[in-house]
N, C-alpha and C positions, 0 to 999 in steps of 0.2 A: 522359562524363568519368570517368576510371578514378582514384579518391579511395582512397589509404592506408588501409586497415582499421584503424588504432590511430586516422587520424585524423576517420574514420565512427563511429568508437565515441564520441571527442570530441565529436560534433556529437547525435550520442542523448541522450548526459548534458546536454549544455547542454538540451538541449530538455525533456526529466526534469527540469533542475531550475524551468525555467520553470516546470512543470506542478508541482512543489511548492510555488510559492508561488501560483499557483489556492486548492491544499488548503489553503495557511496560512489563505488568504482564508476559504473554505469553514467551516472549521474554527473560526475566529470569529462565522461565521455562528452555525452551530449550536451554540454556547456561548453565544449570546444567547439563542436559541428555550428550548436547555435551562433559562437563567435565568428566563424567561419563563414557564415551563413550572413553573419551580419556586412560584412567584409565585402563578400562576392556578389551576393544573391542568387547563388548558383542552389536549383533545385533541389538538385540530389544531395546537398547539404541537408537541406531543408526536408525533405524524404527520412533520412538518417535522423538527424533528433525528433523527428517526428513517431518515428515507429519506435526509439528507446525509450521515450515517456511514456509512450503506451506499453511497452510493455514493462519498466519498472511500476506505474501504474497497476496495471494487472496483475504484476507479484504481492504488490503490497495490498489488495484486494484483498488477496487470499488470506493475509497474515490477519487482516481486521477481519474477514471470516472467522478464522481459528480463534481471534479472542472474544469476537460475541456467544463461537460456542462455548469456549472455556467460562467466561463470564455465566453467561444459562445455566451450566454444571454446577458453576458455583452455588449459584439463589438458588438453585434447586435442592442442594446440598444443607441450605441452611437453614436447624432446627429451628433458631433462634428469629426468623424472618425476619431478619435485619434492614432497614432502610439502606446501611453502608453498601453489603453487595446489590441492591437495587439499584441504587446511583449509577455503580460501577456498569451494570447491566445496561441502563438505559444512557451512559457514556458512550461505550462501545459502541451500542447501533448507532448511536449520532455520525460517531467518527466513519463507520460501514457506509450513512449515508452518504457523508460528505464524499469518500472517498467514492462511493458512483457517480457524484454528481461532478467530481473533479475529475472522471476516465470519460462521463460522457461530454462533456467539453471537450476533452482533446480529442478525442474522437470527430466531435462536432468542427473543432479547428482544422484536423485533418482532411474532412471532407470537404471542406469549403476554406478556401486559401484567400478569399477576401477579409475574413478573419484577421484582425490583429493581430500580429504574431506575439509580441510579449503580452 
């Protein structure tokens, strides 16, 4: 079946956002572990919100993946070589990088538990 590419992109994001409200889920999760964590100082607290940041983390890596490519398709798409989807383009990677530089901290937190916790 030959489906409209604006309206395949439609159908990613609904599915993105489904997969955001997982993270919200997630995200609660590990705000309790953290509280918990705060409370006890029992490791295995600490283990647990540890590994769901990373890997909420790593979901949403992917998603700022899918929009710098989406964003790329776009400037590449456009006759008109717009400054607008440029911005847009060079937003995205921004946001890509921050988000590695915000998995490789916890990551870096994780490894080393002298680390500040919040």
């Amino acid at each position: 079946m030959n489906i409209n590419p604006s309206l395949r992109d439609v159908e990613i994001e609904n599915i993105i956002w489904v997969i955001y409200l997982f993270i919200i889920g997630a995200n609660f999760v590990s705000n309790y572990y953290v509280e918990k964590y705060a409370y006890t100082h029992d490791e295995k607290n600490r283990k647990i919100f540890r590994y769901i940041n990373i890997t909420v983390l790593s979901i949403i890596l992917l998603i700022y993946i899918y929009y710098v490519h989406t964003s790329y398709n776009n400037m590449k798409k456009d006759t008109l070589n717009s400054i607008y989807k440029k911005c847009i383009f060079a937003a995205s990677i921004f946001v890509l990088i921050g988000g590695i530089i915000y998995l490789m901290v916890e990551f870096y937190k994780n490894n080393n538990p002298e680390v500040a916790l919040f």
